[in-house]
C-alpha positions, 0 to 999 in steps of 0.5 A: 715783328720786333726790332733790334737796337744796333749801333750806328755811325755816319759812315756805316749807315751807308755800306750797311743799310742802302743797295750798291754803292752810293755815288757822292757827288759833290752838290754845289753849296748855296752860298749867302750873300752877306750885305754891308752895313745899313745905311743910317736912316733919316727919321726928322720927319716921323712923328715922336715915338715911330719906329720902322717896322722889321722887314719880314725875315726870309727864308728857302726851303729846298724839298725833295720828293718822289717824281709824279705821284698823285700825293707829291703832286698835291703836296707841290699845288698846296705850296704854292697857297703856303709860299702866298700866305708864308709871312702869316702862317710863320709869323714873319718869315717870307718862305719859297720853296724849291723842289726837286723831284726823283725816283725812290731809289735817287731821293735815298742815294741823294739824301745819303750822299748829303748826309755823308758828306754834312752838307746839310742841302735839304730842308724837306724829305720824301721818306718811304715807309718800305724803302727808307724809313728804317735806315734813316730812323735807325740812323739819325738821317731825319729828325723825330718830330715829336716836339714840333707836334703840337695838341691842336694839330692833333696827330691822333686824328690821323687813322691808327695805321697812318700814326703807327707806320710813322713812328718807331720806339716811341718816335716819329720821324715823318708826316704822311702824304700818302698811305696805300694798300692792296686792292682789287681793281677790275673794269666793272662794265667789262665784268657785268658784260659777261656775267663774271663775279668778283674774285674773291680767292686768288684762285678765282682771280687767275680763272677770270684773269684767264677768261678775259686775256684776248691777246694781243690787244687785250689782258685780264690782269697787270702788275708789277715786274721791276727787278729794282724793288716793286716786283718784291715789294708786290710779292709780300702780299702774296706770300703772307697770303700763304701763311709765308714770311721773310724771316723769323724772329731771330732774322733768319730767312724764311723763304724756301717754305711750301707756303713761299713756293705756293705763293710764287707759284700762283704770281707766276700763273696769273703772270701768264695772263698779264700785260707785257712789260719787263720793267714795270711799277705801279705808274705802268699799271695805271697806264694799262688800266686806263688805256684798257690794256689791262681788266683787272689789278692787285694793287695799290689803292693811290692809283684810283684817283688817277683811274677816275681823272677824265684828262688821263683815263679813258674808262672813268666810271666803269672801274671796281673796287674791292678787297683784295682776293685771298689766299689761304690766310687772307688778303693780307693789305699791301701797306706802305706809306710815303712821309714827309720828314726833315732831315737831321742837317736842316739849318731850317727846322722850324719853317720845314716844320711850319710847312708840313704842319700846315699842309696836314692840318685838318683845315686842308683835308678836304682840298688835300684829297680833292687834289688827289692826295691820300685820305689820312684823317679820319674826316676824309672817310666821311666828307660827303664832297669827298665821297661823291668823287671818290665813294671806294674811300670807303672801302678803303677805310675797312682795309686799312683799318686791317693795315700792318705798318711792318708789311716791309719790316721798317729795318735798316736793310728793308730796301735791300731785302726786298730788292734782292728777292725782286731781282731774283722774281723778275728773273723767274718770270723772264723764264730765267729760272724757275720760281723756287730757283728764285726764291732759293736764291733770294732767301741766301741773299737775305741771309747775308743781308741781315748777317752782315747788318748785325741782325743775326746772332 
């Protein structure tokens, strides 16, 4: 997909690039307490030649991240070793951090609010790779990193799909935490119990989907219905599937094809067999899954530690893994990463930098992913401590090695197009309307979308 370059300001970003209106509430200031002059210091009785030593100079970090996901949670475990071991790891500078935590949608209305408004409150942001990667890049919201990337923490380790999504223009605007893909997930003891093979075609998937509803106890399948952005995001995979795409190359929308109608009609058959909920993301689909509300999944591939965590899943043990079952044009990996980045306000660079340096050098990769990070370099693949919790990492592997960085195309507006055709899918599997009705509504919207951006000529 190429990108086109377009010209930028402050106040443009905002009505241009996010969903709605942005509320710019006034954050209050952290104000510095200036102290008075030193008072003079009595030396008589040192030696000749002794001098006091510096105090370690301080600094805070304020970090804003994405509410309860497996990778955040990891990312605030290993602060508190960093904040321990600051004075050491920064050379001299005593750091704390404090977190605050938010929904997708929040954090990118927050940090544009601060942008906006040059206030310059963060130190550390969540940046996701569908929803806010294009926007900030394209409009100087978060720093390129580049020149705090030194050869010995080496960024080249990270697998290729890890670098790729990360970077844009020969630019690299965040670090990832995370990176995640389309898979299946099935309960394996339920499908041995009644002799059922794994899906391979979506067509077999929704006839296994079919078979194993036993309503309303029991479903053969769960997945994402919330109108905000997740319905739209999980429906990408599906179309590419079908040999559809968003739009072509001169950005005009493309989604009354056969190939999108098809596709939006096999979402909505095996939507028949899934388990109830009008508002739900990839949190509400683990949940189905471990509580056994749900046989099988295609989604996500973060969520399988959570499957196998004895405090939160009741069927460790008894899930499978595999690719994704295919349409006509194959699997087509549902990519997307969550980063760190640093926002282009920060007064403190440096440290910020010496934080997500140190939390993905490779002397964490085993406590990373132990912690239910992502695997991201490429000795997670093949750590045998690593495998034995967590063997589909393998599996993992080979799909990502297959991974587009551009599933959501990593524009200005990527959020708002994808929203816009989840808004008009959830209203479809309301029973509102019918699907291509949706998708007829979706691709006008997408039109205007990217008119407006200045990405149709």
């Amino acid at each position: 997909m190429r990108d086109a370059a377009h010209g930028i300001t402050r106040r443009s970003l905002l009505k241009r690039g996010a969903i709605g209106a942005t509320v710019l509430a006034a954050a209050p200031l952290v104000a510095a307490c200036a102290s008075g002059p030193a008072a003079p210091t009595d030396t008589s009785a040192r030696g000749a030649g002794s001098a006091t030593p510096a105090p370690p100079k301080e600094a805070t970090l304020r970090a804003i991240g994405l509410q309860g996901h497996p990778s955040w949670l990891a990312t605030k475990e290993l602060a508190k070793q960093f904040q321990q071991d600051s004075l050491r790891i920064t050379g001299g500078t005593s750091v704390t951090i404090e977190f605050s935590e938010f929904g997708g949608p929040e954090i990118i209305q927050k940090i544009n609010a601060d942008f906006e408004a040059k206030r310059g409150e963060y130190d550390i942001t969540y940046i996701n790779s569908a929803q806010s990667f294009g926007q900030w890049s394209e409009g100087s919201v978060v720093t390129a990193l580049n020149s705090y990337m030194s050869s010995a923490w080496d960024f080249n380790d990270f697998i290729p799909i890890v670098r790729q999504i990360s970077e844009k223009n020969g630019k690299t605007y965040g670090i990832p935490i995370m990176i995640e893909n389309r898979m299946l997930v099935y309960r394996k003891d339920v499908f041995d119990a009644d002799g059922i093979a794994v899906p391979r075609t979506v067509d077999e998937m929704i006839a296994v989907a079919r078979r194993l509803t036993r309503t309303p106890e029991r479903y053969g399948f769960t997945a994402r219905t919330a109108a905000a952005s997740s319905m739209g995001f999980d429906f990408l995979g599906w179309l590419y599937s079908y040999g559809g795409r968003i739009f072509d190359e001169r950005y005009k929308a493309t989604l009354t094809t056969p190939e999108a109608f098809t596709a939006v009609g096999k979402v909505l058959e095996i939507m028949k067999f899934a388990a109830p909920g009008a508002n739900k993301s990839y949190g509400e689909i683990t949940k189905d899954l471990q509580n056994g509300t749900a046989m099988m999944a295609n989604d996500v591939s973060i969520i399988t530690p959570l499957l196998e965590d004895a405090r939160v899943s009741k069927f460790i043990g008894k899930f499978g893994y595999d690719v994704a079952p295919a349409g006509p044009k194959g699997p087509r990996p549902m990519v997307s990463g969550h980063m760190l980045g640093i926002p282009e306000l920060s007064r403190n660079k440096e440290t910020a930098w010496k934080f997500i340096e140190w939390i993905t050098a490779k002397e964490r990769s085993k406590d990373w992913v132990l912690l239910g990070g992502a695997p991201l370099r490429e000795g997670h693949f093949t750590n045998p401590e690593i495998l034995a919790k967590y063997p589909q990492y393998t599996l993992i592997r080979k799909i990502l090695g297959e991974a587009n960085p551009d599933y959501v195309p990593r524009i200005r507006p990527s959020l708002e197009v994808y929203a816009s055709i989840s808004r008009e899918l959830s209203a479809a599997h309301a029973g509102q309307k019918s699907g291509e009705d949706a998708l007829r509504a979706a691709n006008t919207q997408v039109d205007e979308i990217l008119k407006r951006g200045g990405y149709q000529k």
